[in-house]
Residue, then its C-alpha position, 0 to 999 in steps of 0.5 A: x358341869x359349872x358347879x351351883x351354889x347352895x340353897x342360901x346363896x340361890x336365894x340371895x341370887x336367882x340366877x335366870x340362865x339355864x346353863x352356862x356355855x364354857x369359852x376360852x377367855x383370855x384372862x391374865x391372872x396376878x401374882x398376888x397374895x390371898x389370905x383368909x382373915x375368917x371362916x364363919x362356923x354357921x352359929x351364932x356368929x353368923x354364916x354366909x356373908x355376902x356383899x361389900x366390907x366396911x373398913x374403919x380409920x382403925x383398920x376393922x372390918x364390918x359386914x353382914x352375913x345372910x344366916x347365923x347370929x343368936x336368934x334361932x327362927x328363919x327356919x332354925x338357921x338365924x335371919x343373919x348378923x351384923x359382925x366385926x373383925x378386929x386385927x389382933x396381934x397378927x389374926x383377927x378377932x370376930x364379935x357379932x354386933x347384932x342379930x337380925x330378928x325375923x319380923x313379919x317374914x321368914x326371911x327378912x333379908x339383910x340387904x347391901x353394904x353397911x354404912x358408917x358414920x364419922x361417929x362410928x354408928x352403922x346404918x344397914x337396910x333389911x328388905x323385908x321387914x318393918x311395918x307388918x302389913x307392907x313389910x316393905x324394908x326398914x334401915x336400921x342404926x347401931x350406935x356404940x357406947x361404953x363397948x356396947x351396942x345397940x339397935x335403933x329402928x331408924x325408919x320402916x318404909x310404908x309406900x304410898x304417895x309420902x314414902x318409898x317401899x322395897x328398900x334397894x340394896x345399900x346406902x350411900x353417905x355424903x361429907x356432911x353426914x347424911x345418908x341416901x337411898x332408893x326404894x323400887x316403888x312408892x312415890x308418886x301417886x300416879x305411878x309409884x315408880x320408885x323414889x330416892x331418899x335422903x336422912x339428914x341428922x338433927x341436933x338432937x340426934x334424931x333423923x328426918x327423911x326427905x323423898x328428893x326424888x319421885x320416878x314418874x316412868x317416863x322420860x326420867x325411868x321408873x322403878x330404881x334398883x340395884x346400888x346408887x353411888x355417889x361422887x365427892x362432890x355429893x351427887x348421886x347416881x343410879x339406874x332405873x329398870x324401866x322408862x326412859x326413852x326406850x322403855x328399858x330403864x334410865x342411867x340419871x344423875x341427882x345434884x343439889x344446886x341452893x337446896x334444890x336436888x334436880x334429876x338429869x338422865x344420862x343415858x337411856x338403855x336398849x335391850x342388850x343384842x343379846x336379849x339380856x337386861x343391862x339396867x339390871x345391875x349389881x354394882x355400881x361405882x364412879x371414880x374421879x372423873x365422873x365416869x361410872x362403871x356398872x355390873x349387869x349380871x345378865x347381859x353379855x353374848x352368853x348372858x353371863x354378864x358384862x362390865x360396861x361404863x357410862x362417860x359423861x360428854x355434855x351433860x349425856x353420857x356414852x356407853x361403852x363395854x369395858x368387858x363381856x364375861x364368857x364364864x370362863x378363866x375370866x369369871x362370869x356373872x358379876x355380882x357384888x359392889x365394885x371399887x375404882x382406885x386413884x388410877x382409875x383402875x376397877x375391881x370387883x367379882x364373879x360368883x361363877x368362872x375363873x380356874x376352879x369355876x367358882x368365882x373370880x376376883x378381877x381387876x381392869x386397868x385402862x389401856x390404849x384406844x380405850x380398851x381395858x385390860x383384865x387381870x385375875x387376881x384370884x380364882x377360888x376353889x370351894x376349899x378353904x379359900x371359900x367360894x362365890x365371892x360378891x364384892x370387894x373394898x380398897x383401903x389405902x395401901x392398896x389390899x382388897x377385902x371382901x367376902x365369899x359366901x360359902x366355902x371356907x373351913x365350915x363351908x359357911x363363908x369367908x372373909x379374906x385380904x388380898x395384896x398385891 
């Protein structure tokens, strides 16, 4: 039997397949070294920690867990934390930056990864929350002075025609300090399909949102979900749910040409041939190239999940399956951010699979004819290694740092480092 997770990490992840069918997998598994940085002890400094790490010039690391801090609603549990993890004479010291209060909902959900500014502020999403009678999502700041922190309600989402409403996970940032997202509904008047935002900082310091995008549902999709990302010259990428030309969701493009942002759909989705959703994703990356690489969790011939890639030609894009989880030694249900490195090589994780059956860390390195190559550069045990992991960040040396939701010595999650 494929071991489950708890009610926590079931509430972050409602996993829709009954069962999951055990195959053999061909999998290669690295010699890497695997290092638990923190174990969460539940309390105040938070528990279960979920999606992908933030790394700062000085070599911190900032996240979020899904329960814990210093405020004691959420079901006697804590609503969750924003924390830090500084290196400290060979171990790392860990500071809860911010408790998440409980609004309006019981469980007001800290979604996606943090981002960071050049200054050092953190800006994170809450999914429900914000305006007491929509509760439709709010994205906070955190700004640092003189060693303290503080928390700013930067905007609560309201829907409607003006606004989004239901904050997807994360954010993403530009060069010139901006920041982008996407909301699931709100936007046009006529549909409310979803709408993509961007907050510009003003002189002053305060911050102006701007709707750069309304879904229609047609041609152009509807409903955007999941992770955007965005490229180093600052356009933007996500995926649509519905729409398009087949009904089934779109892959599109946001680029800004003489203060103008201008949609181009690069891909128009099928239902997948196993009846999975493949515009359901739960990462999403581009590299160097302009190529972009997406999780779908629920896809693939088992519906345990696929990786697949878009490339772009003449403006459209091709879609080709770099991977089709079985459950096995590979992993199965990808879940969590995914990160490309120089060589265009992919990393990213599985909450299920791998050797122990909770969860891989994995690598793909680009082959020839197309074909990719997978490497296992860990399993994990539910022992002190922590178990379901979701998503992992690069730094320049190379290490990989992610989170695992449970496990670890308290069995309330981990941070921990990889090297190669």
């Amino acid at each position: 039997m494929t071991p489950r997770p708890s009610n926590a990490v079931l509430f972050r992840r409602v996993l829709t397949a009954a069962s999951l069918v055990i195959l053999l997998a061909g999998a290669a598994t690295a010699a890497s070294t695997f290092k638990v940085l923190y174990s969460f002890k539940g309390g105040t400094d938070g528990g279960f920690p979920f999606d992908q790490l933030v790394l700062d010039p000085a070599g911190n690391l900032y996240g979020v867990t899904g329960s814990g801090g210093s405020i004691t609603e959420c079901y006697g549990s804590g609503c969750g934390a924003v924390f830090e993890l500084m290196p400290r004479d060979g171990r790392w010291a860990q500071t809860v930056l911010y408790s998440i209060p409980a609004s309006a909902s019981p469980y007001p959900d800290p979604n996606g990864p943090l981002v960071r500014d050049s200054s050092g502020s953190l800006f994170g999403v809450i999914a429900y929350a914000g305006d007491p009678v929509c509760q439709c999502g709010e994205i906070y700041e955190l700004t640092r002075s003189a060693g303290v922190w503080t928390e700013t309600d930067l905007h609560n989402f309201v829907g409607g025609a003006s606004d989004g409403q239901y904050v997807n996970q994360g954010l993403v940032r530009d060069s010139a300090g901006n920041f982008y997202g996407s909301t699931g509904g709100g936007g046009n008047q006529d549909c409310g399909c979803g709408t993509v935002f961007e907050f510009s900082p003003g002189p002053d310091g305060a911050w102006t949102e701007t709707l750069i995008y309304q879904f229609t549902g047609a041609r152009d999709g509807g409903y955007p979900s999941g992770p955007m990302a965005i490229d180093a010259q600052g356009n933007l990428y996500g995926i649509t749910q519905s729409g398009g030309v087949y009904g089934y969701g779109t892959a599109y493009k946001l680029a800004l040409s003489n203060g103008t942002w201008t949609e181009t759909t690069l891909f128009d989705f099928t239902i997948d041939a196993s009846g999975g959703s493949v515009s359901q994703i739960s990462g999403l990356a581009v590299d160097a190239a302009g190529d972009l690489f997406a999780a779908a969790p629920y896809a693939g011939g088992n519906q345990v999940g696929i990786l697949y890639e878009l490339k772009p030609t003449a403006g459209y894009s091709n879609y080709s399956v770099v991977h089709t989880f079985t459950g096995a030694s590979d992993g199965g249900y990808p879940f969590g951010g995914l990160t490309t490195d120089k060589a265009g090589n992919v990393y990213g994780t599985t909450i299920y699979g791998g050797t122990y059956e909770y969860g891989t860390v994995y690598k793909f390195v680009p082959g020839k004819g197309g074909r990719w190559n997978e490497t296992v550069l860990h399993s994990f045990t539910n022992g002190s290694d922590g178990s379901y992991p979701e998503g992992v960040i690069l730094d320049s040396s190379g290490n990989l740092y992610g989170t695992s939701a449970e496990g670890g010595a308290n069995n309330n999650g981990i941070v921990f480092e990889i090297t190669p």
